[in-house]
MARPA-802674 format. One record per residue (C-alpha): x, y, z; residue number from 1. Coordinates in Angstrom, 1 decimal, m for minus. Layout:
BEGIN
<atom east="X" north="Y" up="Z" resi="NUM"/>
...
This chain:
BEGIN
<atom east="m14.8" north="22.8" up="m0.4" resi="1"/>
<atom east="m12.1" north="21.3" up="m2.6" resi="2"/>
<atom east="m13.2" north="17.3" up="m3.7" resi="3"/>
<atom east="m10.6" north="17.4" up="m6.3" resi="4"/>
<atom east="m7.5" north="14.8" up="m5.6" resi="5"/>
<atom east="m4.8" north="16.3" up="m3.9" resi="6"/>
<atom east="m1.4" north="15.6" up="m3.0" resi="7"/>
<atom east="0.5" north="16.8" up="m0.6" resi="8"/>
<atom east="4.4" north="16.2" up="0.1" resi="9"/>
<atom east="6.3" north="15.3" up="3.8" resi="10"/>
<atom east="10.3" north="15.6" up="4.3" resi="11"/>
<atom east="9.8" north="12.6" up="7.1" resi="12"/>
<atom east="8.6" north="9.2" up="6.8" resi="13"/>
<atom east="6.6" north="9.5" up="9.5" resi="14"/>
<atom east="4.2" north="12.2" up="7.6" resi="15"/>
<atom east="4.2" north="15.1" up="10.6" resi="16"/>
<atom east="6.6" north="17.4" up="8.6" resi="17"/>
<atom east="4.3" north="18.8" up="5.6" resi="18"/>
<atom east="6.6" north="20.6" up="3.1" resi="19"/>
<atom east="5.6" north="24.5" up="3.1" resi="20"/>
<atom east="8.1" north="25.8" up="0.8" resi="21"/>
<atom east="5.5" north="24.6" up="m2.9" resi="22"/>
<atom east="1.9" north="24.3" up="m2.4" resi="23"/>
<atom east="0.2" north="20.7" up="m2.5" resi="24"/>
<atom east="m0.4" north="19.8" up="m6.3" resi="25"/>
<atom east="m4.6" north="19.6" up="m7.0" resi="26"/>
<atom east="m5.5" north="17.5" up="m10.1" resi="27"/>
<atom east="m7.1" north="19.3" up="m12.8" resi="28"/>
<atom east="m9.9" north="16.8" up="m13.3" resi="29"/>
<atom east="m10.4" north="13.3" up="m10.9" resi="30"/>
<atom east="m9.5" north="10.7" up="m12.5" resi="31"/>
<atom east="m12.4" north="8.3" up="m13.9" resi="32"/>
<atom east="m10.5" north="5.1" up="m13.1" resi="33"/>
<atom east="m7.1" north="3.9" up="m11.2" resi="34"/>
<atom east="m5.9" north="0.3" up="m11.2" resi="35"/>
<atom east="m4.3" north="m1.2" up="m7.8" resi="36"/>
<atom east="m2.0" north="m3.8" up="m7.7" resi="37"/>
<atom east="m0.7" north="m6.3" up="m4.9" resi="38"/>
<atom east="2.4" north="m8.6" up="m6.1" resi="39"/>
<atom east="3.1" north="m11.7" up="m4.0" resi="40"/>
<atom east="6.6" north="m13.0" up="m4.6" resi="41"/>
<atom east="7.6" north="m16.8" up="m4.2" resi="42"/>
<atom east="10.7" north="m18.6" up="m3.7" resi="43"/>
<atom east="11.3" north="m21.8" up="m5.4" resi="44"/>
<atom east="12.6" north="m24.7" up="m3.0" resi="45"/>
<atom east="13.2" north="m28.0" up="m4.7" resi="46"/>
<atom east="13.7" north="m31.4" up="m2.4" resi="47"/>
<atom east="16.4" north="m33.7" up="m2.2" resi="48"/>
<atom east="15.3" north="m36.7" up="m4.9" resi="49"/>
<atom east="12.5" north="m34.3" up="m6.7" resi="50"/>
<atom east="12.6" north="m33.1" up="m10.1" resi="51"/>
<atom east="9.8" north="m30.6" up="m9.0" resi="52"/>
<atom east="10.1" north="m27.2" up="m7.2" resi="53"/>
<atom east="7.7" north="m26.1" up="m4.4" resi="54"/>
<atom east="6.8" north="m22.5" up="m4.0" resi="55"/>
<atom east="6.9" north="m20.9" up="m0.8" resi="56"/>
<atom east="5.8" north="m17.4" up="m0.3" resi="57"/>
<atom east="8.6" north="m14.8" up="0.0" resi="58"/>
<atom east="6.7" north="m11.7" up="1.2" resi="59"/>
<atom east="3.9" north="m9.5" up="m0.3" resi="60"/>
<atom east="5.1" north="m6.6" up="m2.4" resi="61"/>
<atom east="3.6" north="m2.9" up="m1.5" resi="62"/>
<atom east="0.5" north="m1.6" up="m2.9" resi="63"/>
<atom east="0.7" north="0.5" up="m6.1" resi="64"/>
<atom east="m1.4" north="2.4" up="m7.2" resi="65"/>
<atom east="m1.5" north="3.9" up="m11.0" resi="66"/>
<atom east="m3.2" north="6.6" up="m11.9" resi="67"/>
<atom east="m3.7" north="8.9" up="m15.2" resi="68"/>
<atom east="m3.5" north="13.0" up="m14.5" resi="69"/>
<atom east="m5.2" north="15.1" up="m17.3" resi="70"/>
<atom east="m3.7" north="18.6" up="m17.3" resi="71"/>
<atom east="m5.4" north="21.2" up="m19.5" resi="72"/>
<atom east="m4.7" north="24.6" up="m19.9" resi="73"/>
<atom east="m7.6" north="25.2" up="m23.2" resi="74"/>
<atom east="m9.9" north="26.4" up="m21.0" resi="75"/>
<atom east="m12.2" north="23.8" up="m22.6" resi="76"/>
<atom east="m12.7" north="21.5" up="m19.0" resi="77"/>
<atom east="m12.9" north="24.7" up="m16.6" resi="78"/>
<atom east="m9.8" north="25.2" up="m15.7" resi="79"/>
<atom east="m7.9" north="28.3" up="m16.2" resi="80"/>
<atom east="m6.7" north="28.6" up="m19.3" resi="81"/>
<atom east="m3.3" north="29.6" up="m20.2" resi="82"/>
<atom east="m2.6" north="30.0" up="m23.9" resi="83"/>
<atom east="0.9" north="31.2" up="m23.4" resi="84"/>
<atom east="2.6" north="28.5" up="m21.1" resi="85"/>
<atom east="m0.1" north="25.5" up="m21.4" resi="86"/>
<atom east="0.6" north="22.9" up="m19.0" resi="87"/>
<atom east="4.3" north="23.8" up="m18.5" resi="88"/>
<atom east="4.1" north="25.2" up="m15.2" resi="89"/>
<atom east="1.8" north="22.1" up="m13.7" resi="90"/>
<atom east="4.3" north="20.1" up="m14.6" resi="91"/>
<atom east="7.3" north="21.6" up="m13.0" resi="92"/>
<atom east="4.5" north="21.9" up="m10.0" resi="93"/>
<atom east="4.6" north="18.0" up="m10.1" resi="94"/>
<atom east="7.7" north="17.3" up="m10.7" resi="95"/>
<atom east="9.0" north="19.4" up="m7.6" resi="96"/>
<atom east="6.5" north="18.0" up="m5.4" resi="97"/>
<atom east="7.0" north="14.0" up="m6.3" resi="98"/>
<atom east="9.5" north="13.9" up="m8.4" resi="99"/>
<atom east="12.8" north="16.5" up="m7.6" resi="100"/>
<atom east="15.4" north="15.6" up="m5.5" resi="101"/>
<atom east="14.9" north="16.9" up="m1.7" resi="102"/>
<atom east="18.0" north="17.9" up="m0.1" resi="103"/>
<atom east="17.0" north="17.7" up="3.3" resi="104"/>
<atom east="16.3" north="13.7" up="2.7" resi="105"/>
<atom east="18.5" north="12.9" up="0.4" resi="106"/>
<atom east="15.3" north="11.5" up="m1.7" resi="107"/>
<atom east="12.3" north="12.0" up="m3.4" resi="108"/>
<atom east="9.6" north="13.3" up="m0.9" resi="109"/>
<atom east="7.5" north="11.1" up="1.0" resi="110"/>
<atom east="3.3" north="11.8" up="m0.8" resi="111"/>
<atom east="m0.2" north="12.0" up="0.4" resi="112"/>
<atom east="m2.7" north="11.2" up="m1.7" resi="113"/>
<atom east="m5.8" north="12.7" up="m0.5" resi="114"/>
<atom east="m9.2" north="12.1" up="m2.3" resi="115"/>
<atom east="m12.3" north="11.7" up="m0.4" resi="116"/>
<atom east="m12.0" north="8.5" up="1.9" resi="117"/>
<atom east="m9.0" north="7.5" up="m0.2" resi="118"/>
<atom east="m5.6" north="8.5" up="2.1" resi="119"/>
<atom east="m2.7" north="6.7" up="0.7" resi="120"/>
<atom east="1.0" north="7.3" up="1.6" resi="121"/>
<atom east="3.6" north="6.6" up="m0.6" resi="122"/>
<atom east="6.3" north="7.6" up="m3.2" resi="123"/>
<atom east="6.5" north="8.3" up="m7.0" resi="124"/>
<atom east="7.8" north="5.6" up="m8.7" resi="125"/>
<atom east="7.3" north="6.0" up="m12.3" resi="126"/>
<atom east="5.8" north="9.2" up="m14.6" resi="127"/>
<atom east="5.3" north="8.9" up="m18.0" resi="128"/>
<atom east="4.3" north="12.2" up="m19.8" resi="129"/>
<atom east="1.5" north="12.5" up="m22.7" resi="130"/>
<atom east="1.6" north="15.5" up="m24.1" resi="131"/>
<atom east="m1.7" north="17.2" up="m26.8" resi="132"/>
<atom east="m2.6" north="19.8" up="m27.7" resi="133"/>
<atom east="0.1" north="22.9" up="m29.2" resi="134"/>
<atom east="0.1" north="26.4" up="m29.3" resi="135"/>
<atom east="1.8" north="28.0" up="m32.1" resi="136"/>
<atom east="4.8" north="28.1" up="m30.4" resi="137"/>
<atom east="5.4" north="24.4" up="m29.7" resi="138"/>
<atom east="3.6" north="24.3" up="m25.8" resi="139"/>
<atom east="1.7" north="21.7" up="m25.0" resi="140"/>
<atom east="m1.8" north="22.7" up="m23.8" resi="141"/>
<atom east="m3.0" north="19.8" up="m22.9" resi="142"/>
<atom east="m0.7" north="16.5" up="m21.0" resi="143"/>
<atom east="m1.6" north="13.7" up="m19.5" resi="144"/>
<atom east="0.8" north="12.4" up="m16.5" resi="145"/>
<atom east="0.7" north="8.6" up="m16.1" resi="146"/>
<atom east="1.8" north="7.6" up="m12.7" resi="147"/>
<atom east="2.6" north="5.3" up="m10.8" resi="148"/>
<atom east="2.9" north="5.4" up="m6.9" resi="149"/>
<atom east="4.6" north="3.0" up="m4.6" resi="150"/>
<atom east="3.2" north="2.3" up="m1.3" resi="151"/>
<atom east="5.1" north="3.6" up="1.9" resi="152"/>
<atom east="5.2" north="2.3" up="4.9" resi="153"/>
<atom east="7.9" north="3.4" up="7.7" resi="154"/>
<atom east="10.3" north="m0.1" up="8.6" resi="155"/>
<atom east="8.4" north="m0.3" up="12.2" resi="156"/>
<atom east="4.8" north="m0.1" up="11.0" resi="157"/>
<atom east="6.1" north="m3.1" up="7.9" resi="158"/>
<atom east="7.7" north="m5.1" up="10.6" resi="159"/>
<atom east="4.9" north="m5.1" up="12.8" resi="160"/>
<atom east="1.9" north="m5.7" up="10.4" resi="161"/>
<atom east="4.2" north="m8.8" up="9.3" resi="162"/>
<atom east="5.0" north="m10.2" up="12.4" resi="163"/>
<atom east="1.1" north="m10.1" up="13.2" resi="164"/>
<atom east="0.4" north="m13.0" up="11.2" resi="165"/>
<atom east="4.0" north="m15.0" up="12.0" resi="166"/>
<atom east="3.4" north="m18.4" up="14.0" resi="167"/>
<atom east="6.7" north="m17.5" up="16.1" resi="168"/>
<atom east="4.8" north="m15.3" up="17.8" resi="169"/>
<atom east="1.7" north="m15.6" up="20.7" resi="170"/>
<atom east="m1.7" north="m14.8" up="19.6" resi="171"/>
<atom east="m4.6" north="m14.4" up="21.8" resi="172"/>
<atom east="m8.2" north="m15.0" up="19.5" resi="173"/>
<atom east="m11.8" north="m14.7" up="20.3" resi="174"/>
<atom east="m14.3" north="m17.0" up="19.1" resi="175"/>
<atom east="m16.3" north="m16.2" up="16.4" resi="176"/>
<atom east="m19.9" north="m17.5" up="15.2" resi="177"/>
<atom east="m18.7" north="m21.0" up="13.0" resi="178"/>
<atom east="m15.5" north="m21.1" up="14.3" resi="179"/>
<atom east="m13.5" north="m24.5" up="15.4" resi="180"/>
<atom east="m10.2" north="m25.2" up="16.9" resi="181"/>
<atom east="m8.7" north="m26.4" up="14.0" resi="182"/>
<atom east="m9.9" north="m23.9" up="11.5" resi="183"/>
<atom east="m8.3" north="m21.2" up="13.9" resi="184"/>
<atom east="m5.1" north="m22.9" up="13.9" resi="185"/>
<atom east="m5.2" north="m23.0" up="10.6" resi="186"/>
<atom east="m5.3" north="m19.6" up="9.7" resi="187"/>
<atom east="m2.4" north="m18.9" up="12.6" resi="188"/>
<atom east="0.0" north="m21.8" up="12.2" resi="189"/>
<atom east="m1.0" north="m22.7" up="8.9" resi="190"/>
<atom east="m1.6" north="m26.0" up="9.8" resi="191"/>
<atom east="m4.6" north="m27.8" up="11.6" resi="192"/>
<atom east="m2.7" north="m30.8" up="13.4" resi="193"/>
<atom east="m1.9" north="m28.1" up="16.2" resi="194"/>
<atom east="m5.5" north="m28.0" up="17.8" resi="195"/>
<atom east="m4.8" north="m31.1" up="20.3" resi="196"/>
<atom east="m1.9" north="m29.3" up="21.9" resi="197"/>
<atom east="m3.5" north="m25.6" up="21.9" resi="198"/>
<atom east="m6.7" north="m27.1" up="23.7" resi="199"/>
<atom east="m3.8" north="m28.7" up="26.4" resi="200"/>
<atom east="m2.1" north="m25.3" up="26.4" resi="201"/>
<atom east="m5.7" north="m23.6" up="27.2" resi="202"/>
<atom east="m7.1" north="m26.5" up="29.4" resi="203"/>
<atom east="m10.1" north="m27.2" up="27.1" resi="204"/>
<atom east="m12.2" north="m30.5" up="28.2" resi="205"/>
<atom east="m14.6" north="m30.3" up="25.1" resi="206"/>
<atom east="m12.2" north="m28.3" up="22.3" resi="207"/>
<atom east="m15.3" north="m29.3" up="19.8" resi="208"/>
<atom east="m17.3" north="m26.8" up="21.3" resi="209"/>
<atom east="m16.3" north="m23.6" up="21.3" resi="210"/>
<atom east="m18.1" north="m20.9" up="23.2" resi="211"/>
<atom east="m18.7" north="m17.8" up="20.6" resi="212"/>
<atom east="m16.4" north="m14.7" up="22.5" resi="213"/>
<atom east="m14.3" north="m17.1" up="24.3" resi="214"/>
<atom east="m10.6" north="m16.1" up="24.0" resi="215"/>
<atom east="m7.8" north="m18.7" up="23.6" resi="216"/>
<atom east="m4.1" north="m18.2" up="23.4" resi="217"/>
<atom east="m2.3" north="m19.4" up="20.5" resi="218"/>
<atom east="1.1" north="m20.3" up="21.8" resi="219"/>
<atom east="4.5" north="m19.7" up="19.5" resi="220"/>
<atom east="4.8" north="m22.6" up="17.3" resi="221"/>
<atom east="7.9" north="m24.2" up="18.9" resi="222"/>
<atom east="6.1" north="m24.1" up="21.6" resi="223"/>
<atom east="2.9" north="m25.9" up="20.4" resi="224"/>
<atom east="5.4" north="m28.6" up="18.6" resi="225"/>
<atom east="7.1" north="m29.2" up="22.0" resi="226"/>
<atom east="4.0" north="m29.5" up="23.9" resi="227"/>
């Protein structure tokens, strides 16, 4: 059984089209570390009659992931040696799966990165190339491919998974041990003052008591503000 990362390339965003026509590229050795990174962006607003700006979040950026990719060819680590290319050919192997231009998409393939539980879907976005080790004829033996991958996510699933937390919309919640009205409304609206209309909006005589499991509907803000 293969627990080496692999990745695997897709000619649709929805990943049901696996590309056939170059086999899934298999890391050499697993990498010992990866770093990933979530960017939140901000807008700056700035009042009438304030010198000051306020910063008001903009929308989260997708997750990257970056990882380093040792290619050896020595024989040295257990791979196959291959004194007379080196690592040429797994790079062109990498390049053609992430990196090429695909004609039928007009892009860059869509990846899969596949490594035990981790499954992540997303694009290449950046390869740097480290190249050691030389035969006597200039070919490197040894490389190590820094990359960075961007997060992908088709427009429908993005839309959704943002609209989820968006106080325009209706929420229905279930109470949870140590929850209270306004800490719920809090972490839909935003905002705590809310709680007096949502217990009108749900008929609640005692909103300080909250049955644990009870379900309560979170009406869309305007809504709440009108009522």
């Amino acid at each position: 059984m293969n627990n080496k990362m692999t990745i695997k390339s897709y000619s649709d965003p929805q990943y049901e089209e696996e590309m056939t026509d170059v086999e899934p590229f298999v890391v050499h050795v697993n990498p010992a570390t990866y770093t990933k990174t979530t960017q939140i962006k901000f807008s700056e607003e700035q009042a009438a009659g304030t010198s000051g700006g306020q910063s008001n979040h903009d929308k989260t950026e997708p997750v990257k992931l970056n990882f380093d990719f040792l290619l050896d060819r020595t024989g040295a680590l257990g791979n196959e040696s291959n004194a007379e290319n080196g690592v040429e050919d797994d790079i062109e192997h990498f390049r053609k799966i992430a990196l090429d231009f695909e004609g039928e998409i007009h892009k860059p393939r869509y990846l899969k990165l596949c490594w035990g539980s981790l499954i992540f879907k997303c694009q290449l976005e950046k390869l740097d190339i480290e190249y050691k080790l030389f035969n006597k004829e200039g070919k490197a033996l040894r490389a190590n491919l820094k990359c960075g991958f961007r997060e992908f996510k088709e427009d429908t699933e993005r839309v959704a998974e943002n609209n989820n937390s968006s106080p325009d919309l209706s929420h229905m919640r279930e109470v949870k041990e140590g929850d209270t009205l306004a800490l719920m409304c809090h972490k839909i609206y935003g905002d705590t003052r809310y709680f007096n209309q949502v217990a009108r909006h749900n008929n609640l005589t005692n909103f300080r008591r909250l049955e644990q499991g009870q379900r309560i509907f979170f009406p869309p803000i305007e809504k709440v503000q009108n009522g």
